[in-house]
C-alpha positions as CSV (number, residue, x, y, z in Angstrom):
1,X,14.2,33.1,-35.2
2,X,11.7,30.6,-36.7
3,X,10.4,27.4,-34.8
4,X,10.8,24.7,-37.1
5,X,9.7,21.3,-36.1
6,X,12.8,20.4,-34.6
7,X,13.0,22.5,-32.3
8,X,9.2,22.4,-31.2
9,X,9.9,18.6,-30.5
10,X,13.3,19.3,-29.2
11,X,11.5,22.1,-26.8
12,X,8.4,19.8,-25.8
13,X,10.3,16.9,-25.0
14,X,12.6,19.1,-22.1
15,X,9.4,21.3,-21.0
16,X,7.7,17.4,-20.7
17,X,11.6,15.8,-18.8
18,X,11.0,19.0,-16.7
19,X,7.8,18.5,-15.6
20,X,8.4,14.8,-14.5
21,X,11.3,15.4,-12.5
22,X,9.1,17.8,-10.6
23,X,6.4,15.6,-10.1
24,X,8.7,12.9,-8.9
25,X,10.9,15.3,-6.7
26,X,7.4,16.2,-5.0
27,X,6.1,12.6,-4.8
28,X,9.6,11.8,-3.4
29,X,9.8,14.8,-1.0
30,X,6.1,13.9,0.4
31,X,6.9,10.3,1.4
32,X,10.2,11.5,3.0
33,X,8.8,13.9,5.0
34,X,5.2,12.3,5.8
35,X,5.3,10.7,9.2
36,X,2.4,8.0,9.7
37,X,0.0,7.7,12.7
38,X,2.0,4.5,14.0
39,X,-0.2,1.1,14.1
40,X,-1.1,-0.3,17.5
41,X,-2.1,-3.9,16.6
42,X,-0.2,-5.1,19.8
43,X,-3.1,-3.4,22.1
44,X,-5.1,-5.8,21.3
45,X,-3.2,-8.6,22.0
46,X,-2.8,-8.4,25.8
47,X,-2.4,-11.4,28.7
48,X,-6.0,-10.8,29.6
49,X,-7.0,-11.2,25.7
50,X,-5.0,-14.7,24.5
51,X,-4.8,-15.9,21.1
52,X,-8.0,-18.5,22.4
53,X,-10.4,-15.8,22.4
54,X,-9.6,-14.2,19.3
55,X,-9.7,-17.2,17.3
56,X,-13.3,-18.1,19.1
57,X,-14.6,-14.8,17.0
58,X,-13.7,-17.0,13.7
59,X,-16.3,-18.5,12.2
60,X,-16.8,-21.7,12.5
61,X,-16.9,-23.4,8.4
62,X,-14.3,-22.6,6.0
63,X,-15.0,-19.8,3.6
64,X,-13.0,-20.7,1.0
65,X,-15.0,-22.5,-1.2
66,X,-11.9,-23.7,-3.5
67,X,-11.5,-28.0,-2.9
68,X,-8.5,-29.3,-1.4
69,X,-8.2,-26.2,0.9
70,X,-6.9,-26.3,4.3
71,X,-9.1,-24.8,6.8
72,X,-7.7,-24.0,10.5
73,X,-10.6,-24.9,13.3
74,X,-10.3,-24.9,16.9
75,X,-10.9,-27.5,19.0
76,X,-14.4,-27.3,20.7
């Protein structure tokens, strides 16, 4: 049986469809089975530790230095 350059193509194209559909069945099989560490952003915001407190810690100018931006402050 010769290889002509049909079936080389014809060949490297499924060994190449093959290899893809691995990779993705991996990549799909890893983010269905991963479980993240959950997020605990809500610890931080507790009664003793109001919304006043963490919005002291902001600084004080606004960084943006585009014109005609709208920069939050507190009062104080």
């Amino acid at each position: 049986m010769k290889l002509t350059e049909t079936r080389f193509e014809n060949f490297i194209l499924h060994t190449l469809f093959v290899a893809c559909m691995v990779v993705c069945g991996l990549i799909l099989t890893a983010m269905v089975a991963s479980k993240p560490a959950p997020v605990e952003l809500a610890t931080k915001m507790t009664l003793s530790n109001p919304v006043s407190t963490l919005l002291a810690s902001a600084p004080s100018a606004c960084m943006l230095p585009v014109s005609n931006t709208i920069c939050l402050r507190t009062a104080g």
